[in-house]
VOBA-1610 file (N, C-alpha, C; in pm, whole numbers, padded with zeros to 5 digits, always signed):
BEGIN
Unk-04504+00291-04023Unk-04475+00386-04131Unk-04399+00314-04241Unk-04429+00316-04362Unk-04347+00267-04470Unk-04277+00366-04546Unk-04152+00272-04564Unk-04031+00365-04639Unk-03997+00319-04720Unk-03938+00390-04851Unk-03931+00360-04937Unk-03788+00250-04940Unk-03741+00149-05035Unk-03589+00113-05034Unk-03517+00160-05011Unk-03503+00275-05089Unk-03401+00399-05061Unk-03341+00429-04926Unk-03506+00492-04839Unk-03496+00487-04735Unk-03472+00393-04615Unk-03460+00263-04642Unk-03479+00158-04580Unk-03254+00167-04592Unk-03208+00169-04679Unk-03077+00129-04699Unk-03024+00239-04626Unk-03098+00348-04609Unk-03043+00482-04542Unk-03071+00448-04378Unk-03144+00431-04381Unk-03203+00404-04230Unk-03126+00239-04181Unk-03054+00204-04214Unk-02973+00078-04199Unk-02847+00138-04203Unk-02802+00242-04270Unk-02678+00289-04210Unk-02653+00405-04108Unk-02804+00460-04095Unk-02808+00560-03995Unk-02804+00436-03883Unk-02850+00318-03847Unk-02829+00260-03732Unk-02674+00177-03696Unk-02590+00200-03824Unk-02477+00121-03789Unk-02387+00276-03793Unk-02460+00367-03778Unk-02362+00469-03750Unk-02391+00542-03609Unk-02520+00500-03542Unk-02550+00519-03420Unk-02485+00445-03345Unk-02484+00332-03396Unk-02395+00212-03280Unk-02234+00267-03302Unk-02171+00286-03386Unk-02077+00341-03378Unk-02044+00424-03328Unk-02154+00536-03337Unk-02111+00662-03234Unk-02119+00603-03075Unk-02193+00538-03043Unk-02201+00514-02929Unk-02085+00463-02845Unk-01986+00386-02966Unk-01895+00251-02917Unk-01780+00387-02950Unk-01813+00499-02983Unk-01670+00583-03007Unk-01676+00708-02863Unk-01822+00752-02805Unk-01834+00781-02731Unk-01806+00772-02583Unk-01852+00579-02609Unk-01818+00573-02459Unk-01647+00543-02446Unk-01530+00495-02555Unk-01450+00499-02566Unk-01387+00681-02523Unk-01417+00802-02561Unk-01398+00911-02554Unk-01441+00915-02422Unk-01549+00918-02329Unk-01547+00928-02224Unk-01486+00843-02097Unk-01464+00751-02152Unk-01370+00626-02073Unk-01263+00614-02126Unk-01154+00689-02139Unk-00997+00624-02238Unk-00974+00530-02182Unk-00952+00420-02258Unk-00869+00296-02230Unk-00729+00290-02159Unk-00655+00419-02124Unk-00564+00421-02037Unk-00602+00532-01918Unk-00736+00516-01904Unk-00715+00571-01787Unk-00704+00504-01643Unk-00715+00358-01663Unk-00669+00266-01518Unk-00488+00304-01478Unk-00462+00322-01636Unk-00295+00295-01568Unk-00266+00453-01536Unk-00349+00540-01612Unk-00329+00693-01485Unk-00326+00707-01369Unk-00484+00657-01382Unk-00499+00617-01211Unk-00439+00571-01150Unk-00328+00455-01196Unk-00260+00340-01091Unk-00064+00488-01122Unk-00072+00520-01170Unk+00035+00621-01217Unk+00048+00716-01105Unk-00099+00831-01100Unk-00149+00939-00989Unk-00118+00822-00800Unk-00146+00731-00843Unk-00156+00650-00719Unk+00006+00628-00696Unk+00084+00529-00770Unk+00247+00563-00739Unk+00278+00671-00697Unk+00233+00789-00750Unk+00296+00909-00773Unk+00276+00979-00632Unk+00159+00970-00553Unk+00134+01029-00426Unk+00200+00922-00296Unk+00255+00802-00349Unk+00328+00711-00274Unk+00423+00793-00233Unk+00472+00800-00373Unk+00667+00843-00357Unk+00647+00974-00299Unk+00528+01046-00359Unk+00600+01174-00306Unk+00596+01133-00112Unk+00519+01089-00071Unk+00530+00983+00061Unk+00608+00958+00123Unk+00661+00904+00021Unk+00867+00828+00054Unk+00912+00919+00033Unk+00945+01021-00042Unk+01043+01135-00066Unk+01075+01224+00072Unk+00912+01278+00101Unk+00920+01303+00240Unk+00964+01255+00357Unk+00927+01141+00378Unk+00973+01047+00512Unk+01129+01021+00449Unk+01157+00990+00356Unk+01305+01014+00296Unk+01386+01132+00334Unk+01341+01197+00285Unk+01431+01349+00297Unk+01399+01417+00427Unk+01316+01350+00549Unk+01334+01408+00684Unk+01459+01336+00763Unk+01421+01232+00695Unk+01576+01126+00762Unk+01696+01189+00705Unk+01698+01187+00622Unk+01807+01226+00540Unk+01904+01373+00658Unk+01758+01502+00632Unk+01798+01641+00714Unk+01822+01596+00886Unk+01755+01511+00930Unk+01767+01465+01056Unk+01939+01421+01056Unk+01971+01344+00979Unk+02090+01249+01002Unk+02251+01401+00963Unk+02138+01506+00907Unk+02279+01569+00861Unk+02296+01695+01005Unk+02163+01686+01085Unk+02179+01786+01173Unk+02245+01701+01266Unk+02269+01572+01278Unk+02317+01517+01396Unk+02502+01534+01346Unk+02497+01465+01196Unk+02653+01490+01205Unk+02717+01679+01210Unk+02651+01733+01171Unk+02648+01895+01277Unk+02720+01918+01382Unk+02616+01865+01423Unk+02609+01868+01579Unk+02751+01790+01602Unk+02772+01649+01585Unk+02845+01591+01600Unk+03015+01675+01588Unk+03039+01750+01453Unk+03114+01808+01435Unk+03137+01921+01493Unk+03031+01983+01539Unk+03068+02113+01646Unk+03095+02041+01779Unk+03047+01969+01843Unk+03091+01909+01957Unk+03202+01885+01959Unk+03250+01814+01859Unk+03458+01798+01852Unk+03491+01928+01818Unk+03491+02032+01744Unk+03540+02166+01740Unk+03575+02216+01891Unk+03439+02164+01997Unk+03424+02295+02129Unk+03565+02157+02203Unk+03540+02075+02167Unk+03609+01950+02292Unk+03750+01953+02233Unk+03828+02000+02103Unk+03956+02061+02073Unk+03997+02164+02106Unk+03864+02295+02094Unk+03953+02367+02151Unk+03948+02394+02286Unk+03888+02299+02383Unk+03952+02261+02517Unk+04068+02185+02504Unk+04136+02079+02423Unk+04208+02034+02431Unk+04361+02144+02365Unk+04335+02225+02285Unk+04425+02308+02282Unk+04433+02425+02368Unk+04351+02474+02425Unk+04348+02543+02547Unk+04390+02500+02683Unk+04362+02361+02698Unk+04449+02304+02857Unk+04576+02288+02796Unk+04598+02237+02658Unk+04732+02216+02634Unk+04841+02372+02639Unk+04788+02456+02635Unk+04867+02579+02627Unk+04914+02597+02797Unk+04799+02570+02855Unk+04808+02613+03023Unk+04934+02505+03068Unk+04910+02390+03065Unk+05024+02287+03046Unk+05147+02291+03052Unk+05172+02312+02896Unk+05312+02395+02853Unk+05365+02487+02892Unk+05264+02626+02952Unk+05275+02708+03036Unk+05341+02678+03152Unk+05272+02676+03269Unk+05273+02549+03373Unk+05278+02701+03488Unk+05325+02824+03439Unk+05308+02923+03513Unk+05195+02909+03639Unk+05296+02934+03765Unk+05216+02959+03896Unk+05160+02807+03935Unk+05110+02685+03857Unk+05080+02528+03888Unk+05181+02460+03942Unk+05084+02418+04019Unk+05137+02330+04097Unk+05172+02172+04073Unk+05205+02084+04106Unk+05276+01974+04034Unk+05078+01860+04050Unk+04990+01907+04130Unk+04896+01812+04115Unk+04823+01905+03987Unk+04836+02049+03950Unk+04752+02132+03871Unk+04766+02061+03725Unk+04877+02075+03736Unk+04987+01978+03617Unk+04878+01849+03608Unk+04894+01734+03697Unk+04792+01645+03683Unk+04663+01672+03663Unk+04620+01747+03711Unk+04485+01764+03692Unk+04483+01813+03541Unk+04535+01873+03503Unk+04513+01957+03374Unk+04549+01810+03261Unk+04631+01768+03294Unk+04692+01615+03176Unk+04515+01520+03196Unk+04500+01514+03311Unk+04374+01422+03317Unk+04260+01495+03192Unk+04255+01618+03253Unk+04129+01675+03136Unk+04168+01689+03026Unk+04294+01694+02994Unk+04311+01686+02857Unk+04279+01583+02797Unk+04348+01464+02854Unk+04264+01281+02819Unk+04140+01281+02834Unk+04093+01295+02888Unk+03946+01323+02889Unk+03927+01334+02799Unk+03906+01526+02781Unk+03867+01588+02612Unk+03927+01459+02508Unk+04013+01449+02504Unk+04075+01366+02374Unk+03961+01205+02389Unk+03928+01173+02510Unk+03861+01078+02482Unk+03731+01070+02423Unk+03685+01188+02470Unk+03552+01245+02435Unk+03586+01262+02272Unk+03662+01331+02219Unk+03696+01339+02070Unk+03663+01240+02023Unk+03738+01108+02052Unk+03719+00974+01991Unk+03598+00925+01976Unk+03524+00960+02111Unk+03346+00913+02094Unk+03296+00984+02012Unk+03290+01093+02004Unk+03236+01179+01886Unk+03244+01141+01764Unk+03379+01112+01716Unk+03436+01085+01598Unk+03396+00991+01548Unk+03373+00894+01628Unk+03304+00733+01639Unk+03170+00754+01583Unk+03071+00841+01690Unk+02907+00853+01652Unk+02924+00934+01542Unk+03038+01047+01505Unk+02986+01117+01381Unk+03012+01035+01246Unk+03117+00937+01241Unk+03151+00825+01156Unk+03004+00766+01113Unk+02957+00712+01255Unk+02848+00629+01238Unk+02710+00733+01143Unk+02739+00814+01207Unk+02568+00880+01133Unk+02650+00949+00986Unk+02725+00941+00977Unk+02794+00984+00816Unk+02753+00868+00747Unk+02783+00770+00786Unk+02757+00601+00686Unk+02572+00611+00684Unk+02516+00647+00778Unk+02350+00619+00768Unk+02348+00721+00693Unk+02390+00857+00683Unk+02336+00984+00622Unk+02385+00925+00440Unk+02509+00899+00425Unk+02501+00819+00288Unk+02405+00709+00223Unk+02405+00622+00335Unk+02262+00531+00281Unk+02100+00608+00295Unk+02119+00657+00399Unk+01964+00753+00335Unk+01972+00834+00226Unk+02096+00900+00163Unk+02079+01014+00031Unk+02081+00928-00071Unk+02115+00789-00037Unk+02109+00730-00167Unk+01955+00663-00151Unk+01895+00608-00050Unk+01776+00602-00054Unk+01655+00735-00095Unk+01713+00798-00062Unk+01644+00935-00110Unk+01665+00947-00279Unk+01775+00956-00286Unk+01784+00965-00448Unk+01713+00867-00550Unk+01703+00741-00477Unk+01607+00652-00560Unk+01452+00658-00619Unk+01434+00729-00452Unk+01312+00755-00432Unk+01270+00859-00535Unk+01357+00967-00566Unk+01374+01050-00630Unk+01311+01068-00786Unk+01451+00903-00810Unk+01440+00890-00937Unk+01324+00829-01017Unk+01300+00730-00942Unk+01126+00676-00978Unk+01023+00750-00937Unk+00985+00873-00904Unk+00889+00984-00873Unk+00976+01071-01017Unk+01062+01080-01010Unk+01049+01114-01222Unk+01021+01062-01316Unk+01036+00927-01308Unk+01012+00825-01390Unk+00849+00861-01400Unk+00810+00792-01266Unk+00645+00826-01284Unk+00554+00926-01332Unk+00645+01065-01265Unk+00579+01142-01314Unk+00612+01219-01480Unk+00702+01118-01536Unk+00724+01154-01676Unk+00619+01057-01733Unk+00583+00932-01711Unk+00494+00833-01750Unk+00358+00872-01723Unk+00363+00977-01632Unk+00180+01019-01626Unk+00208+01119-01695Unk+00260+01234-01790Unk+00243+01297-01833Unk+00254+01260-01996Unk+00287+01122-02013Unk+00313+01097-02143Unk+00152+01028-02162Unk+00103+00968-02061Unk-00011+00875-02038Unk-00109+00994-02075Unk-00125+01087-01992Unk-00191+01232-02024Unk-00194+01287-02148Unk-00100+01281-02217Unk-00094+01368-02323Unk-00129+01254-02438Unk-00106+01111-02414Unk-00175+00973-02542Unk-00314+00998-02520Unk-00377+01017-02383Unk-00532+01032-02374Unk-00573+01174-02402Unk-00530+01260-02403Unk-00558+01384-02462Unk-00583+01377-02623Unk-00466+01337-02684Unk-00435+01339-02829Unk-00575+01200-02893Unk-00624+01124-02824Unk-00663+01034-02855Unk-00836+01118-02841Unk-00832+01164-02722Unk-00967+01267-02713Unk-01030+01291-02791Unk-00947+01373-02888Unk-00925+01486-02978Unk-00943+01438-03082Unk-00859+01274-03132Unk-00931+01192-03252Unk-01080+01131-03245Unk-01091+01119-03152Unk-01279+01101-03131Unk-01371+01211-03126Unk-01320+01312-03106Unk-01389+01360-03101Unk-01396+01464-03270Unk-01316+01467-03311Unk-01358+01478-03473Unk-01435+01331-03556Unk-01398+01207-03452Unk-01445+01099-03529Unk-01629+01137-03518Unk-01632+01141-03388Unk-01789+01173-03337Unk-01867+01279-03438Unk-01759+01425-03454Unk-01802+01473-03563Unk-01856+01479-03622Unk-01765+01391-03698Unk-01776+01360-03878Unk-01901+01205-03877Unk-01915+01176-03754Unk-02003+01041-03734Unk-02120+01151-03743Unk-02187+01249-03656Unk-02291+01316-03674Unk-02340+01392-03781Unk-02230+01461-03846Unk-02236+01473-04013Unk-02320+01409-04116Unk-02236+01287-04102Unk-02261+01140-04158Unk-02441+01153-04155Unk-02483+01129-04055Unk-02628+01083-03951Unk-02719+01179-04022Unk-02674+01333-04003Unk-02770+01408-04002Unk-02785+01424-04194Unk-02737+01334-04265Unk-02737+01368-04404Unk-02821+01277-04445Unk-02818+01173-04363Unk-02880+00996-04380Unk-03030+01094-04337Unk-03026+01170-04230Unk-03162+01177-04171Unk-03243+01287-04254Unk-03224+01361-04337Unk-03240+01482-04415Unk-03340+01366-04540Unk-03307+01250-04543Unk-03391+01169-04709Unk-03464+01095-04572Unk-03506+01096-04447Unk-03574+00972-04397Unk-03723+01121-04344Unk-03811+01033-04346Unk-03965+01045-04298Unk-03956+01173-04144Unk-04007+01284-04135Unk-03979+01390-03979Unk-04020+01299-03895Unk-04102+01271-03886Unk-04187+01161-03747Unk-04088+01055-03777Unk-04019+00967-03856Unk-03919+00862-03819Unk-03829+00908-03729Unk-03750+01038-03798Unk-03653+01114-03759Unk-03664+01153-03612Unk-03766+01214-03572Unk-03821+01233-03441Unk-03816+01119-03356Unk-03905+01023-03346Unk-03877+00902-03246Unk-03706+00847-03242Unk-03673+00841-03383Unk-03522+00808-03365Unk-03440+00886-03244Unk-03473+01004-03250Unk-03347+01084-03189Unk-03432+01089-03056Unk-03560+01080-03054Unk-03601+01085-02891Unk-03558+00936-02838Unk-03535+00832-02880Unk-03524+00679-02834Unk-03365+00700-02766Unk-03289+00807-02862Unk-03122+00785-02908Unk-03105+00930-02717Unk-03217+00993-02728Unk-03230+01078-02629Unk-03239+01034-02489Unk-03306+00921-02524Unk-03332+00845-02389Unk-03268+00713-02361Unk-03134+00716-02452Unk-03062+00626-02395Unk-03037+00454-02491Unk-03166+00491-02588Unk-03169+00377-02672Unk-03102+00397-02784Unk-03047+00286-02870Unk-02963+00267-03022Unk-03081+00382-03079Unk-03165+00423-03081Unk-03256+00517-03195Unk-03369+00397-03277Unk-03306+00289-03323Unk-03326+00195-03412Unk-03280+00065-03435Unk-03357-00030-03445Unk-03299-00121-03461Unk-03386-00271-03578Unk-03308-00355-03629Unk-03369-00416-03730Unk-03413-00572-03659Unk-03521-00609-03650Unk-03564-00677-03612Unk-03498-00849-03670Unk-03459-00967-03586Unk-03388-01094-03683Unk-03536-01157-03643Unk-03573-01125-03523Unk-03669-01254-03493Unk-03791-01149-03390Unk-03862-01213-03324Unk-03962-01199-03256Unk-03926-01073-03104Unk-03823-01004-03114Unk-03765-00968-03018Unk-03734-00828-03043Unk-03755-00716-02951Unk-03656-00597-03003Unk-03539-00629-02980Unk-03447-00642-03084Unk-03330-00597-03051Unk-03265-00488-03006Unk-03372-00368-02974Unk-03299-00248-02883Unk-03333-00218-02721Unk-03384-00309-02674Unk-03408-00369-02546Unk-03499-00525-02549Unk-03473-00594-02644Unk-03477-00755-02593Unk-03673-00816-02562Unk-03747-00681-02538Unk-03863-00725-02556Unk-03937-00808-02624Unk-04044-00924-02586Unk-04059-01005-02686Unk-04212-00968-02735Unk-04166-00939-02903Unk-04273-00935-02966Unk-04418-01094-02988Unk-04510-01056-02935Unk-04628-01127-02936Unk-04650-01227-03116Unk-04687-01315-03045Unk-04704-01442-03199Unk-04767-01340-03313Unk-04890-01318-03245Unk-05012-01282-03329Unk-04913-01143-03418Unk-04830-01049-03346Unk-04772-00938-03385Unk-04665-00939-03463Unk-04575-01044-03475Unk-04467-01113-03552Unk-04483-01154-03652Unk-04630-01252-03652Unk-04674-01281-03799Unk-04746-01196-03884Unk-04775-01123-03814Unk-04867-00997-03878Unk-04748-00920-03959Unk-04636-00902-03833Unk-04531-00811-03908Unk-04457-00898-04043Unk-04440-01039-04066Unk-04385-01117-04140Unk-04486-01108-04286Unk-04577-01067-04274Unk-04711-01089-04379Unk-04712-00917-04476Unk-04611-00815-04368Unk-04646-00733-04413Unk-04494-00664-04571Unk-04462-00536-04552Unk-04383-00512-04727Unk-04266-00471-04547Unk-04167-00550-04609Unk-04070-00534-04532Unk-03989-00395-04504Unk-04039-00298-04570Unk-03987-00183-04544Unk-04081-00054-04452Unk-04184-00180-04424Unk-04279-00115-04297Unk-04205-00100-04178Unk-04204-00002-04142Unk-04107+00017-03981Unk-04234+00039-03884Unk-04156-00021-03736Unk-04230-00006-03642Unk-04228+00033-03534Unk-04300+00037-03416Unk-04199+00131-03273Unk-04236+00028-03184Unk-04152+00047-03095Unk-04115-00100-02979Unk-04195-00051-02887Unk-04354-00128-02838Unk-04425-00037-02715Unk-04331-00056-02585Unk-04235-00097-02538Unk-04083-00092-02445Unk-04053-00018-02453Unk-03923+00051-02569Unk-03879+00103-02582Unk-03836+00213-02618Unk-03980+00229-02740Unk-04015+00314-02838Unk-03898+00327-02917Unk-03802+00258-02936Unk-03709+00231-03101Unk-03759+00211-03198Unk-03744+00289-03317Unk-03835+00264-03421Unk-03715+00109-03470Unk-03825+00029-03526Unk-03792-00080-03569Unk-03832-00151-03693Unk-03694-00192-03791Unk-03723-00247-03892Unk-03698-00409-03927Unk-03802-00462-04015Unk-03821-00616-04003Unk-03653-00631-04122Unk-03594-00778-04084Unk-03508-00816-04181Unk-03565-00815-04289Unk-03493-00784-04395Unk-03567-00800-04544Unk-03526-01003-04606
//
């Protein structure tokens, strides 16, 4: 099909505005930050990971010092309860007397062990809340960094996709001065995955690489350079360099 100059300069920017849409498209459907979302969503289901296994240790270590602390509550007030009987001494006998001083040492010894293990799980229950709190703090961190990451690829969306727009705008104004049957194969090529068009440098489509035949190259070289042609490959309509 031959086109006029006019049409030939139109149809040369309808193809550098196809390739553009394309290179703005697949940018819009692929954001360039969506690896570090992904690697973001991926931290982010770590910690919450650690937070958990964190904060069971953490409740574990506080039910033991609990525990720990009611155990010395019940083992004092045995020790203030034999101590009353003691002091008492009413109706005891001088071994009751002993016996009662023994369990009191006792209890009091038992106190000390307690006091000892509840010491001990107080120092772990501090280093786990502070391990917990870390954990904490970088599961905010992260999840403030995926929501900022979220909202740059959102906002960025949103500029392509007015770019895409105003790119189809563009296209369909270029395509309004070009030939219906050009127009047609263009958008069925662009339908099926191909540039729509493309300008021939040498013996080759440049919109899938097919190689044009001797006899067909020189034929096309002999002819008014604003003859366009269709790729039997590809079916891209195709124009010779001028």
């Amino acid at each position: 099909m031959l086109i006029t100059a006019e049409q030939r300069t139109e149809l040369e920017s309808l193809i550098e505005l196809a390739s553009h849409g394309r290179a703005l498209r697949h940018e819009h459907d692929n954001p360039s930050q969506a690896s570090a979302l992904k690697d973001l969503v991926s931290q982010h289901r770590e910690l919450e990971t650690r937070k958990t296994d964190a904060a069971e240790v953490v409740e574990k270590l506080r039910t033991e010092v609990d525990e720990h602390a009611a155990a010395i509550e019940i083992q004092n007030g045995q020790i203030k309860k034999k101590t009353v009987e003691l002091n008492d001494g009413t109706g005891l006998t001088s071994r009751d007397l002993v016996n009662l001083q023994s369990e009191i040492s006792g209890h009091e010894e038992r106190v000390a062990e307690l006091e000892e293990a509840e010491l001990g799980s107080m120092e772990e229950l501090e280093s786990a809340e502070a391990a917990l709190s870390d954990v904490e703090s970088s599961l905010a961190e992260v999840t403030a960094a995926g929501r900022t990451t979220q909202a740059a690829i959102k906002d960025r969306k949103a500029e392509l996709a007015a770019e895409l727009e105003a790119n189809s705008a563009s296209a369909q104004k270029l395509k309004a001065d070009l030939p219906e049957a050009l127009v047609q194969r263009f958008d069925q090529n662009i339908a099926a995955g191909g540039p729509g068009a493309a300008v021939l440098n040498g013996p080759n489509c440049q919109a899938c690489g097919q190689e044009i035949s001797g006899m067909a190259w020189k034929s096309m070289l002999l002819e008014d350079p604003n003859q366009t042609y269709e790729c039997q490959e590809c079916e891209a309509v195709l124009l010779r360099k001028g």
